[in-house]
C-alpha positions as CSV (number, residue, x, y, z in Angstrom):
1,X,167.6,34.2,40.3
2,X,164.9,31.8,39.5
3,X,162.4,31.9,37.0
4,X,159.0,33.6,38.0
5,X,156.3,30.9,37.8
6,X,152.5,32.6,36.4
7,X,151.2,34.1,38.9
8,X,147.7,35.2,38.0
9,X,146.4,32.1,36.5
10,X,144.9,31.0,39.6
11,X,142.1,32.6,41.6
12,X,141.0,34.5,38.2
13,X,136.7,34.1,37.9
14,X,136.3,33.4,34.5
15,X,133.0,34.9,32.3
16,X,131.2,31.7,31.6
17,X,131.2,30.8,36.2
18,X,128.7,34.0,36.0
19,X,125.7,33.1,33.9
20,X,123.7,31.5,37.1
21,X,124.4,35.3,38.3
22,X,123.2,37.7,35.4
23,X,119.6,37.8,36.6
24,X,118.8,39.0,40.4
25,X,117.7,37.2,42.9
26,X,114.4,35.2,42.5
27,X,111.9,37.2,45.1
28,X,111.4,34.4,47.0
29,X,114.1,33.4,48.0
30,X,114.0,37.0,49.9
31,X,110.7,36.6,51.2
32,X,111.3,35.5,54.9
33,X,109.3,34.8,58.1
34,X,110.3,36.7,61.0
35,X,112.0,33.6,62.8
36,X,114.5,33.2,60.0
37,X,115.8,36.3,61.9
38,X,116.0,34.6,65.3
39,X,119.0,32.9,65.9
40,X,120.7,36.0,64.8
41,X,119.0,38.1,67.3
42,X,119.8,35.7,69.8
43,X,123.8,36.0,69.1
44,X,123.1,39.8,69.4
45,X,122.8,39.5,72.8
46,X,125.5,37.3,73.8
47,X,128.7,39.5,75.1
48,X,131.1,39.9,72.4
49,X,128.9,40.4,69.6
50,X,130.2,42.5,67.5
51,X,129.9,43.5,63.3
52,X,132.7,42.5,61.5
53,X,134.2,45.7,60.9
54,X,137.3,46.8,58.7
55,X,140.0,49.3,58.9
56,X,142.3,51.4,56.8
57,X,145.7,50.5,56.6
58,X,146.4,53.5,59.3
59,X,146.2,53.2,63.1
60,X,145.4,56.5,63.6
61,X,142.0,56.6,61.2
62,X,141.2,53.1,63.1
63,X,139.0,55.6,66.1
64,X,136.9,57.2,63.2
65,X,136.3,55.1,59.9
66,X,135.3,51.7,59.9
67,X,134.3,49.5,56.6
68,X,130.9,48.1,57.8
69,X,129.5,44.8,55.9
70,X,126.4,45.5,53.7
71,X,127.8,49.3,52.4
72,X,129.1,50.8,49.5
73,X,132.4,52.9,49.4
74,X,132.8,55.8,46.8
75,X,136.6,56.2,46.5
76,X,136.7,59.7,43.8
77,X,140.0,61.5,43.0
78,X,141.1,63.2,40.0
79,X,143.1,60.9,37.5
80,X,146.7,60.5,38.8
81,X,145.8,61.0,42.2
82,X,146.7,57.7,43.3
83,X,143.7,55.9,44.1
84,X,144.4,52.9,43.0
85,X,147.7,52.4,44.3
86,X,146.0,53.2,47.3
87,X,143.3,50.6,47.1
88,X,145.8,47.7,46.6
89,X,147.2,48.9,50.1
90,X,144.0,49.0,51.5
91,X,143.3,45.8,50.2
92,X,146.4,44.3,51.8
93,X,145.6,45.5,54.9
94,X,141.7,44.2,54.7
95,X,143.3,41.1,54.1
96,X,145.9,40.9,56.8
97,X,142.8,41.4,58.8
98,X,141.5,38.3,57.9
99,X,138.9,39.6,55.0
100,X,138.7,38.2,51.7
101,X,138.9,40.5,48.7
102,X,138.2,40.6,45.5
103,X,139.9,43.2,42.8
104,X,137.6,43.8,39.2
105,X,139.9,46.3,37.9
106,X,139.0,47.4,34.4
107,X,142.0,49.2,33.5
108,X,144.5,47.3,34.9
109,X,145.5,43.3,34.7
110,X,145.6,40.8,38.0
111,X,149.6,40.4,37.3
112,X,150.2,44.4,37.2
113,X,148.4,44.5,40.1
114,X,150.1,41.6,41.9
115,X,153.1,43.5,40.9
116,X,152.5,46.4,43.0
117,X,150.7,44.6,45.9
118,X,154.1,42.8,46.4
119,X,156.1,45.8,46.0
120,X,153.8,47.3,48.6
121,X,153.6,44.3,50.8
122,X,158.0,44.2,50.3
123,X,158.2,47.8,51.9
124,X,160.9,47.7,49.4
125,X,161.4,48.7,45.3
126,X,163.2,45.0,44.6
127,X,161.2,42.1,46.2
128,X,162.9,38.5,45.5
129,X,161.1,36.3,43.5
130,X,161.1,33.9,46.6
131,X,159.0,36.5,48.5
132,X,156.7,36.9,45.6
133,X,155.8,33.3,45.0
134,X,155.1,33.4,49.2
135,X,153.2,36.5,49.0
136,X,151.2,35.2,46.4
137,X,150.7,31.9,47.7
138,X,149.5,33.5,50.7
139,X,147.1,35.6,48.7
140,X,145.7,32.5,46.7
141,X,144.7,30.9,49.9
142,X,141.3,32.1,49.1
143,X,142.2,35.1,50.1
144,X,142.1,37.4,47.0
145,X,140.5,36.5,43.9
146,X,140.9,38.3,40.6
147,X,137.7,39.0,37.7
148,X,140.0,39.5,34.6
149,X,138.5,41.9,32.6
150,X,139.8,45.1,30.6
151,X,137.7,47.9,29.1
152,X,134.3,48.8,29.1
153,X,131.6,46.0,30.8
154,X,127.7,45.9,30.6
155,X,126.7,46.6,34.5
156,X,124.6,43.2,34.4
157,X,128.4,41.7,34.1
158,X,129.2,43.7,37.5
159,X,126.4,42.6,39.2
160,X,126.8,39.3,38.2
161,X,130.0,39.3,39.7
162,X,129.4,40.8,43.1
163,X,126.9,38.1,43.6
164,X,128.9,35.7,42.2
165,X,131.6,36.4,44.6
166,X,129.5,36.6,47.7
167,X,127.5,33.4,46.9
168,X,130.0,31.3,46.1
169,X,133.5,32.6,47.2
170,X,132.1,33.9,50.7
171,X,134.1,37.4,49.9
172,X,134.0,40.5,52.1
173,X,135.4,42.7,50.1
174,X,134.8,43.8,46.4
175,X,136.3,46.4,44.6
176,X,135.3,48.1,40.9
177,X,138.2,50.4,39.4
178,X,136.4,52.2,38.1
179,X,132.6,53.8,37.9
180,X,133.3,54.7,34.2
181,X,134.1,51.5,32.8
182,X,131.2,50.3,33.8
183,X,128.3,52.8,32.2
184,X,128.6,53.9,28.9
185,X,128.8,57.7,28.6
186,X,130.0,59.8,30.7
187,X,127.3,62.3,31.1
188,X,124.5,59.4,31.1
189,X,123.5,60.3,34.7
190,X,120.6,58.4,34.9
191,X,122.8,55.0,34.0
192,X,125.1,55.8,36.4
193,X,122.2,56.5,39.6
194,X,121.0,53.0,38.2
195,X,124.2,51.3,38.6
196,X,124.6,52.7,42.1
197,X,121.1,51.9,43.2
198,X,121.7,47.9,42.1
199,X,125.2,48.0,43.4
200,X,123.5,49.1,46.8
201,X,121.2,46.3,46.9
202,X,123.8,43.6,45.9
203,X,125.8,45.2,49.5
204,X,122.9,44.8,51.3
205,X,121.3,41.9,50.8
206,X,124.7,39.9,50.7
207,X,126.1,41.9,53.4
208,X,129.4,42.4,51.9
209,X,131.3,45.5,51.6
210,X,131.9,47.1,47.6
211,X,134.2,49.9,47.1
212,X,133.8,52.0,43.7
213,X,136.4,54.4,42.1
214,X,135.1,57.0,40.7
215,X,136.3,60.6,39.2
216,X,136.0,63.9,40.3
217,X,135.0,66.9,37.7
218,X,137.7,68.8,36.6
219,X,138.9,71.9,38.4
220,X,140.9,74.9,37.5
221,X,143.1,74.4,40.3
222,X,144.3,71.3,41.2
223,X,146.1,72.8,44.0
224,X,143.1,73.3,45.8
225,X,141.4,70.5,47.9
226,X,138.0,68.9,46.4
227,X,135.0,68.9,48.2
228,X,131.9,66.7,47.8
229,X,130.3,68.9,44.9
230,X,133.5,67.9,42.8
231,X,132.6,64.5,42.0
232,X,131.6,63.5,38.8
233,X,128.1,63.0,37.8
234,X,124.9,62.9,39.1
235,X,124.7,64.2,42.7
236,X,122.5,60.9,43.8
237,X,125.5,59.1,43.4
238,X,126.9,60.5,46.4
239,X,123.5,60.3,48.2
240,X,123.1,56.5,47.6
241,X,126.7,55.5,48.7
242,X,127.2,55.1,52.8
243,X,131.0,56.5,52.6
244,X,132.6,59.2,50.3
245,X,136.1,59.0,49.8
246,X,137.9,62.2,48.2
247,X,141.7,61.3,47.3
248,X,144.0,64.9,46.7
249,X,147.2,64.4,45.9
250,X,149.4,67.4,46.7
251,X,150.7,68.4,43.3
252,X,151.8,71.6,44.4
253,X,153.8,70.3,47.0
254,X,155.5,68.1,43.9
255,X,155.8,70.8,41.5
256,X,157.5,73.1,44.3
257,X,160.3,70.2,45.1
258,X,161.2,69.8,41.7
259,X,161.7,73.2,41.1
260,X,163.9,73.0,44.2
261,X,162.0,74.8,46.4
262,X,162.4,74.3,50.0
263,X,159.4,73.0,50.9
264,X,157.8,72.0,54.7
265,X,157.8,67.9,54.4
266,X,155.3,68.2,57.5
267,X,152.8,68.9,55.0
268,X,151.3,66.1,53.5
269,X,152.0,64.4,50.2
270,X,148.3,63.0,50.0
271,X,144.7,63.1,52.1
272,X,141.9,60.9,52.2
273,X,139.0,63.4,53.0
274,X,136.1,61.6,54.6
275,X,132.9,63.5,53.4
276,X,130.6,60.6,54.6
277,X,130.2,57.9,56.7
278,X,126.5,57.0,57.0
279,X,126.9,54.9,59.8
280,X,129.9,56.7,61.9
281,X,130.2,60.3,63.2
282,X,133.0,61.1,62.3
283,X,134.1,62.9,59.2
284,X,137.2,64.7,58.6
285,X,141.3,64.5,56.8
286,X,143.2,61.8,57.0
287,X,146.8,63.1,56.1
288,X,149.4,60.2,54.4
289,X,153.1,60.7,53.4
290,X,154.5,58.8,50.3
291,X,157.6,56.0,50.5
292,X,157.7,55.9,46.7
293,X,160.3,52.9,46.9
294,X,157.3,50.7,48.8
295,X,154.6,52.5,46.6
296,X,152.7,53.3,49.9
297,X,150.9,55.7,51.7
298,X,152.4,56.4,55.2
299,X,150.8,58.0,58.6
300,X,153.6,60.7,59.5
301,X,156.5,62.6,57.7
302,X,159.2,59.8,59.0
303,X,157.8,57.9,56.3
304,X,158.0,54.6,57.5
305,X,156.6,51.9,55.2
306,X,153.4,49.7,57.2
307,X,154.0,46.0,57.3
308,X,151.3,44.7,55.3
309,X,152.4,41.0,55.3
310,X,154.9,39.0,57.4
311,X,156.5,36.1,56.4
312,X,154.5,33.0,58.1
313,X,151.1,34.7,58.0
């Protein structure tokens, strides 16, 4: 076995890349006649036109969810539910469609997170170190980038990112683990509705795509399955976001197995509940099944791990 090289060193945005970014966007520079909009109408009519939109990881949710550019995605589930092992499968998959991604997790580092992603992207629990130097080669082909910060960070920093990354790394994708780390107090509800209603703008007017993590209020029963009144904090948030994402883990399922009770593997291990989708009409369960050797989230109780990367991609 060889020695693993550093792999996070290289597509990580450092602090001092971001001053330019701190302030928002001079007004004029949004200010636009009516033909700057022209030549995109005109592609709008050509056959084939088509918004670049993105998919979750699972086939079968492909018919009723879409990631639309220019939107904000509210991913809320109750701590340990697996949402962000979830989102670095999600992100794989956003980026095996050919989006680029960017991860500003504040509670976890780029290499811990590289760590998983090629676990995930392995379908296996012991990936060689030849497949994750490839995998990560692949991903540093401008394909991921990383904003290496832990702990708590003032919004402006956020912001400064997200335009950051659309201005000058062309991303798609941007994801913020989580809401909490960014606004100081949890029960400073009119912080938060800021945060959301800046983060909005940023999606809009650089048409990219930002998914937030967020928490859900805590229940008595964690048995039972969340609705849109259990996430945390002020209910604008969930009016200013285009999609709401609820992530339930089934921890009575778990609690029954280990007790070894028999217990109906048909049912599922996880579920995505879709409680919005601004732009689509569909909302509704997606139901997943756990391979916990791959760390993923699977579409039926065969459990079969999703291929996520292929060598020569």
């Amino acid at each position: 076995m060889g020695s693993v090289r550093p792999i996070d060193a290289p597509r990580v945005i450092r602090p001092d890349e971001l001053a330019a970014y701190l302030e928002a966007t001079e007004p004029q520079q949004k200010v636009l006649p009516a033909g700057a909009f022209k030549e995109e109408l005109r592609r709008s009519r050509q056959p084939g036109y088509a918004v670049d939109l993105g998919f979750l990881p699972w086939t079968k949710a492909s018919a009723n969810f879409a990631f639309r550019p220019g939107e904000v995605t509210l991913w809320a589930g109750e701590n340990g539910s697996g949402k962000s092992m979830m989102l670095s499968q999600v992100q794989l998959s956003l980026i095996a469609q050919g989006f680029r991604c960017c991860s500003a997790s504040f509670e976890m580092k780029p290499f811990r997170q590289l760590k998983r992603m090629t676990r995930q992207a392995s379908m296996g629990m012991s990936p060689s170190d030849e497949f994750e130097d490839e995998l990560v080669d692949y991903l540093n082909a401008n394909r991921l980038w990383f904003y290496d910060q832990q702990g708590t960070v003032r919004p402006k920093q956020v912001f400064a990112v997200c335009r950051y990354v659309a201005d000058k790394l062309g991303m798609h994708h941007v994801f913020i683990d989580s809401l909490m780390k960014c606004v100081r107090g949890e029960e400073d509800w009119d912080a938060q509705k800021d945060f959301i209603d800046e983060i909005t703008a940023i999606a809009r007017d650089s048409n990219m795509h930002i998914h937030i993590v967020h928490h859900l209020r805590k229940r008595d029963d964690e048995r039972a399955v969340p609705t849109k009144g259990s996430v945390r904090g002020h209910g604008s948030i969930v009016d200013q976001v285009d999609n709401l994402m609820l992530v339930w883990r089934n921890k009575g399922k778990e609690v029954d197995a280990a007790k070894g009770k028999d217990v109906d593997e048909t049912i599922p291990d996880q579920m995505i509940l879709v409680e919005k989708q601004r732009n689509g009409e569909w909302e509704g369960r997606i139901s997943l099944w756990f391979h916990k050797g791959a760390m993923q989230y699977t579409s039926d109780p065969s459990c079969r791990p999703l291929e996520l990367y292929s060598t020569g991609w």
